[in-house]
N, C-alpha and C positions, 0 to 999 in steps of 0.2 A: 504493500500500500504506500504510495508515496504524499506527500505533502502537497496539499491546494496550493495554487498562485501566492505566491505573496502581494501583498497592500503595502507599498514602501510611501513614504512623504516624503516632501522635501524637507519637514520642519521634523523630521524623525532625529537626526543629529543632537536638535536641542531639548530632544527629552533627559539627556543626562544632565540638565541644567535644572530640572522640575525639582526634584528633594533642595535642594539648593534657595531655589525661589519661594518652596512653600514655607521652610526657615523663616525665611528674611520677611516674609510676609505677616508670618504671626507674629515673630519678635517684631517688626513694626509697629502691629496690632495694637499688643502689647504697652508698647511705650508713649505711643499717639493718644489714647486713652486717656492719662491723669492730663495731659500737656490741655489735650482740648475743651478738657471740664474745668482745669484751672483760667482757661480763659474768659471761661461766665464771668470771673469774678466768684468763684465758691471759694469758701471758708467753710472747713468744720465747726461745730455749734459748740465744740464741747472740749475735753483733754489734749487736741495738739493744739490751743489756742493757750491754755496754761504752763504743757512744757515748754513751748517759745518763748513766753512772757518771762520763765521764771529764768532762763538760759541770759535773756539780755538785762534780768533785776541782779545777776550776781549773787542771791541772795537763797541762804537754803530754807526749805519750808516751816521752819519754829520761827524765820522771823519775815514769812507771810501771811501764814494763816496762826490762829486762836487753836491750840493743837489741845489733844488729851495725853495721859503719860505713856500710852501705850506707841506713838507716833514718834521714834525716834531717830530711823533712818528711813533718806530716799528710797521706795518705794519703788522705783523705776531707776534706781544709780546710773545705772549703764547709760539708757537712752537720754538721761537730762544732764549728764557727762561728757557724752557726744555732741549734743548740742550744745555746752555752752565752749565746747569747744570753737565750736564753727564759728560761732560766736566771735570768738576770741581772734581768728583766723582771718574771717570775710568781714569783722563789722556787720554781719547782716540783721536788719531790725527785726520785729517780732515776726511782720508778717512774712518777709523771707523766710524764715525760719519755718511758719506754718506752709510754706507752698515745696518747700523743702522737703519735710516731714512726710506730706501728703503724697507729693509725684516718687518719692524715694520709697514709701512701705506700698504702693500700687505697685510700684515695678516688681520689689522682692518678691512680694507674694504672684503676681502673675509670671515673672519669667523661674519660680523653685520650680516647677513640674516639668518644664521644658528637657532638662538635662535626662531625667530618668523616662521619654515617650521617643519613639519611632515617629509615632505620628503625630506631631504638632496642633493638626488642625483639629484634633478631637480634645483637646485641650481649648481651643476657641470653642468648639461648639457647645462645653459644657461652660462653659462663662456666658454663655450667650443662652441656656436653659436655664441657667441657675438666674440670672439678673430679670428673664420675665416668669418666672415660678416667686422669686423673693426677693427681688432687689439687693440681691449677695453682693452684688460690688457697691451699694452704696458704704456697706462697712470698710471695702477694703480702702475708700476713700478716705476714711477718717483722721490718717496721720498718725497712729498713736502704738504705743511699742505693743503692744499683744498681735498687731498684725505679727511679729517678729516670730511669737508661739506660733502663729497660725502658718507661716512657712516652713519652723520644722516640722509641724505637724505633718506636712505637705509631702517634706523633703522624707522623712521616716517611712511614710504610710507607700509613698510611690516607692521607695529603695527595697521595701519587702516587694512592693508587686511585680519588680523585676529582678527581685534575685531570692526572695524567700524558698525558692525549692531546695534550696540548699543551704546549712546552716554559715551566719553570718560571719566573712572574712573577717580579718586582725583592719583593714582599713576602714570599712564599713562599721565596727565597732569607736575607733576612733574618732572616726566623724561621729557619731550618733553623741560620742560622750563631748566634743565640742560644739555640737550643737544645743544638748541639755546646759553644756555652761554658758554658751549666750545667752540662750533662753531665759537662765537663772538672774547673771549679770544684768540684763536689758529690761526684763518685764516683771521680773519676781515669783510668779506664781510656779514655782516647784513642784508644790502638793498635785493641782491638778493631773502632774505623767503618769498618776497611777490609774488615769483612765484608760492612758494607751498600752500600759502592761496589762491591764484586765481585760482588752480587750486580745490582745495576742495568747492567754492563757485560757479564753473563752473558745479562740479556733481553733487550741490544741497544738497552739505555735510554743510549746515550754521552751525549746531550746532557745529562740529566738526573745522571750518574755525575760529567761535568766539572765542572760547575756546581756538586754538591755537593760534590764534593773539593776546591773553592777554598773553599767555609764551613765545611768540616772543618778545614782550614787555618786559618783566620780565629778559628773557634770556638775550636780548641785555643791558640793563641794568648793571645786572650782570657782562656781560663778563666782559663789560667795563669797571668798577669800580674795577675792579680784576687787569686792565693796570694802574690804578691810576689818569686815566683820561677818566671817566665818561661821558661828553660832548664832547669834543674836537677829543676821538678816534674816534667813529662813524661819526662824522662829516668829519672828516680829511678821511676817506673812501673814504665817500660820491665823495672828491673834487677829490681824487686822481682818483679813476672810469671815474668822466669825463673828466678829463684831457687824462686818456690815450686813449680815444676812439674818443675824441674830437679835439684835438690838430693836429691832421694830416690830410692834404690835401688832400690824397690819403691813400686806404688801403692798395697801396702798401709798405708802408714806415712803417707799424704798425707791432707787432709782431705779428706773424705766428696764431696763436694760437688765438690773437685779428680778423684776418679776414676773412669774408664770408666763408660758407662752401658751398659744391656744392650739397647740398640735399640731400647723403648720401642714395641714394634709395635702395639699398639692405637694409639698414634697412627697411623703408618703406615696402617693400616687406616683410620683416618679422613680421610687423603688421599685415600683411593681412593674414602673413600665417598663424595665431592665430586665425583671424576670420574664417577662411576654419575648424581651428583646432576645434573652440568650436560647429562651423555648426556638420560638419562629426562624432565626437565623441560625441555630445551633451553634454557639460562640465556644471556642475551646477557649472557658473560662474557669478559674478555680472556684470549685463551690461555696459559695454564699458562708456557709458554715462553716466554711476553713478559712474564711478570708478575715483575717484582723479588722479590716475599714468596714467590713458589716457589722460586726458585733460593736463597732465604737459607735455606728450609727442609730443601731438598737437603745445602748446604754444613755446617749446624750439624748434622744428622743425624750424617752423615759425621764432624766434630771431636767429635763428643758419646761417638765410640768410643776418643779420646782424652779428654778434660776433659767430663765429664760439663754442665758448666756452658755449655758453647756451645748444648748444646739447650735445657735450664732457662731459660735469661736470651735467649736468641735466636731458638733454633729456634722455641719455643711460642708466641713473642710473634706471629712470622709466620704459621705454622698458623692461631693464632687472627683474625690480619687475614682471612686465604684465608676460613675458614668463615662468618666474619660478612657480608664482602662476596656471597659466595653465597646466603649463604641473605637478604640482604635483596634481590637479586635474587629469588630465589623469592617473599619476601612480597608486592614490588611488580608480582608478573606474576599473584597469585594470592589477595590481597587488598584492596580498596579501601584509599586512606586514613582515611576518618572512617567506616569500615563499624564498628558495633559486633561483628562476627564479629573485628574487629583487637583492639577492646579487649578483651572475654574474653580472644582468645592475649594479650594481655600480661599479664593479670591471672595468669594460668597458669602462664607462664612465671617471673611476679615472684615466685609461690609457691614454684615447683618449685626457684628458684635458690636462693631465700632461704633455704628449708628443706636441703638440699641445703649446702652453703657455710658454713650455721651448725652443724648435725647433730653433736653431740657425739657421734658413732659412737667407740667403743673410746676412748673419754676424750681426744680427742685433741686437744683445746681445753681443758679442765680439768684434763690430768693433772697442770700442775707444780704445781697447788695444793696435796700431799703433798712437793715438794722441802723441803729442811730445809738451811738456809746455814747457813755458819760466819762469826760476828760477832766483831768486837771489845767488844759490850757485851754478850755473854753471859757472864754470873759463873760459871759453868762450863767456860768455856774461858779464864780469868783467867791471863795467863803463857803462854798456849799457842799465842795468834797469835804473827806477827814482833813483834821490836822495832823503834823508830822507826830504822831506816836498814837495818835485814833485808830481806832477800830470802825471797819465796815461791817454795818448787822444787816441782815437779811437772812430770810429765809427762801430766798430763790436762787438757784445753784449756776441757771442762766447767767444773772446778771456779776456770780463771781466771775467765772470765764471772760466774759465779754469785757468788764471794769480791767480786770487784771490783765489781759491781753495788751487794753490800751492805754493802759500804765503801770506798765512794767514796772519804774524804779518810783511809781509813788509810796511815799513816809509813812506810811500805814500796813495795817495786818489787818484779812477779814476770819469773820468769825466763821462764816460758812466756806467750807472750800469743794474741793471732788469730790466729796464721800463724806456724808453728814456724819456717817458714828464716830468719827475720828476728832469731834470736836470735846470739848469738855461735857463730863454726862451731864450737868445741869443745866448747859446750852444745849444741847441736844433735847432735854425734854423739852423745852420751848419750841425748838423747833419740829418737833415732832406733835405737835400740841395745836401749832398755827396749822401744820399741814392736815390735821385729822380734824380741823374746824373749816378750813378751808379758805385758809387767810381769815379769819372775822380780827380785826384791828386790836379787839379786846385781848386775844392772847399775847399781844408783845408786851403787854405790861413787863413780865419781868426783865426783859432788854430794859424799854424803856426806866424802870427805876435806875440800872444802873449804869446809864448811860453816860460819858463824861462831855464835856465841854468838846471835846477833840473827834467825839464819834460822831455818827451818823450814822440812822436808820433807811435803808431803799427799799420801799417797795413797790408793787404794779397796783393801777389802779386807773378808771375812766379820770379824762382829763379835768372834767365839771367835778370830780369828785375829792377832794379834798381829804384826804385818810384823818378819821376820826378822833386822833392823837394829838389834844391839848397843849400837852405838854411839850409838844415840836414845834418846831416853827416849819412848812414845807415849802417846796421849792418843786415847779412842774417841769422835768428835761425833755419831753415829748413822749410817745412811743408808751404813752400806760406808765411812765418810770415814774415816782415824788422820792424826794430827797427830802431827809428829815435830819433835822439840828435841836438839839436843846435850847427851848428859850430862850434867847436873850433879855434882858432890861432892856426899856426905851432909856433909861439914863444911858447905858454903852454907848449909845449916837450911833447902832446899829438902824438902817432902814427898815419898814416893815418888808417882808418875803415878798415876791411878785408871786403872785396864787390866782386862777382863776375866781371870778366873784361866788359861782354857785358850789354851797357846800354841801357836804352829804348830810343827812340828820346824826 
């Protein structure tokens, strides 16, 4: 029997340029991505606006924020170390800093998986499921060191899916246990790798769970001894973890991010679509059962109806291993590698994510560009920030970030910072008191009594509405904000406040 005609091209030559182009196309993908949301104009809402702030104040967190005894080292050492290095380096101000943070932890975690795939483009496509299932890359946008967990997470779960058949080499081990020490150093959170060893001892991966648990060991070690405090950082984790999950009465008084998620079943449903995917296409895939990144997806699932954030930072990270490893099993049983039918889908795909990922849908990469901060060099607000050794009170965690972003090296410390339990317990029942009344102006009393001369109270409130509090003098900055001071005497030859006329009852 011999061989049909051949079908030769002219353009057959430059299919060995294909694997080549679909590279450079994802990696393009890839890096285009933060560059062109950074150009809305977005700013994160929240933690990479405070580690910039606090990189360009010089100043370490007991003499920013109103702390408790438990709060005694950085928290993040690594990453707010890094930065104030850059600091130190480029001069660059806060918001450098924040656009820095932002486009640098998008890249990490979008280009970790690259190294350990064949196939690239199944890596877009699951960035391109995951962001219209759940808006997964809005997190990866956010700037802030647990992206850094969320890339070993990445880097571990893909290095088993392409060499777990066999137990883990002496290099493989070493990385694994330099990745746990940055992880340690940068973001703190230690405790949590015992999910991804319960997860490997779930699929009956022991050798591989052994082996990692002694670089988890090694790694946390490390990090920590790189803070200069070896014992104490890990521990001091340890306390702060449960204090903020621990300390509230209700989940609703915890931050957003701390409480219950609602089961997220479109994902769900994209588990299953995987199991239709491996039935239909028959995927020479390792079984679900055996596979570590299932059982981590099962496990954060499950905690996710607890702390919402076991599935955000863990659960998704595994999902997304599971659907990329599948579906580049589909590509390679069902594509050539240098077939031009490959580069189209990637061309397609590099669209579909790109467009997709960047999509100012409902403003949601541009909105804060209408945010309006309260400065110390607004001549309108002259006498109405703290004085040099005042305290900032509030019970809104927004308007820390936002204040402290946009002054960095102002002579004040506030009492609320990123994580309310971590303030003094007595300030903490206050403000766990106004949050479970729902701001009503009568809980701040106890601020208010002890208010000095130098502080000042901010809270949100309509502009006709004047917050109820006698005892202040206020001040309207726009945007729902009042600024609140300690009476003055009209003896001081202080002017009265400039305040809307209509007040609340």
């Amino acid at each position: 029997m011999t061989d049909g005609p051949s079908h030769s091209s002219p353009f057959d030559p430059l299919k060995r340029y294909v694997p080549l182009a679909v590279w450079a196309l994802v990696i393009l993908a890839i890096l285009t991505m933060p560059l062109k949301i950074i150009g809305y104009g977005y700013l994160p809402q929240d933690d990479a606006l405070r580690h910039a702030a606090k990189a360009v104040s010089g100043k370490s967190w007991s003499e920013i924020l109103v702390l408790n005894d438990v709060y005694k080292i950085d928290h993040e050492f690594g990453w707010n170390l890094l930065l104030e290095k850059i600091h130190r380096w480029t001069h660059w101000n806060a918001e450098s800093l924040v656009i820095f943070s932002v486009v640098a932890m998008f890249i990490l975690v979008g280009w970790s998986a690259l190294p350990w795939l064949r196939r690239p483009e199944a890596w877009l496509a699951t960035l391109l499921l995951a962001t219209l299932v759940a808006a997964v890359t809005g997190r990866m946008m956010l700037g802030r060191p647990y992206l850094v967990t969320y890339a070993v997470l990445l880097t571990l779960l893909f290095l088993w899916q392409k060499y777990g058949a066999a137990p883990p080499q002496t290099w493989m081990l070493l990385l694994a246990t330099a990745l746990f020490a940055l992880g340690t150093f940068v973001h703190g959170v230690w405790y949590l790798w015992a999910l991804l060893l319960g997860s490997f001892l779930l699929a009956g991966e022991f050798r591989w769970a052994i082996r990692l648990g002694f670089c988890w060991a090694a790694g946390v070690l490390i990090g920590s001894a790189l803070t200069g405090h070896p014992l104490e950082y890990p521990l001091q984790a340890f306390k702060l973890a449960l204090l903020a999950v621990g300390a509230h009465a209700t989940t609703r008084t915890m931050a957003t991010e701390l409480q219950p998620f609602d089961g997220n079943i479109l994902a769900a449903l994209l588990l299953g679509g995987l199991l239709v995917l491996r039935q239909l296409a028959k995927l020479n895939a390792v079984p679900l059962a055996k596979n570590p990144a299932f059982w981590l997806v099962c496990i954060c699932w499950i905690l996710g109806f607890k702390v919402a954030r076991f599935w955000d930072d863990w659960g998704w990270p595994a999902l997304m291993v599971l659907m990329t490893c599948d579906l580049q099993s589909l590509l390679q049983s069902r594509i050539a590698e240098n077939s031009f039918q490959r580069l189209g889908l990637t061309l397609g795909l590099a669209a579909a994510a790109f467009l997709c990922v960047t999509s100012d849908a409902n403003s949601r990469w541009s909105q804060t560009l209408s945010d309006r901060y309260i400065t110390a060099d607004n001549p309108e607000l002259t006498g109405w920030m703290p004085d040099p050794g005042g305290i900032f009170y509030t019970a809104d965690m927004t308007l820390f970030y936002q204040t402290f972003y946009k002054n960095p090296t102002g002579d004040w410390r506030y009492l609320l910072g990123f994580e309310p339990t971590w303030m003094p317990k007595a300030d903490f029942e206050v403000y766990h008191t106004v949050l479970w009344n729902q701001g009503d102006v009568k809980t701040y009393a106890p601020w208010v009594k002890k208010m000095q001369p130098a502080d000042r109270l901010v809270i949100r409130g309509g502009r006709g509405n004047v917050p109820g509090i006698p005892q202040l003098d206020w001040k309207y900055s726009g945007q729902g904000i009042w600024l609140g001071r300690p009476a003055r005497p009209a003896a001081a030859g202080t002017p009265p406040p400039t305040v809307p006329a209509t007040a609340s009852p």
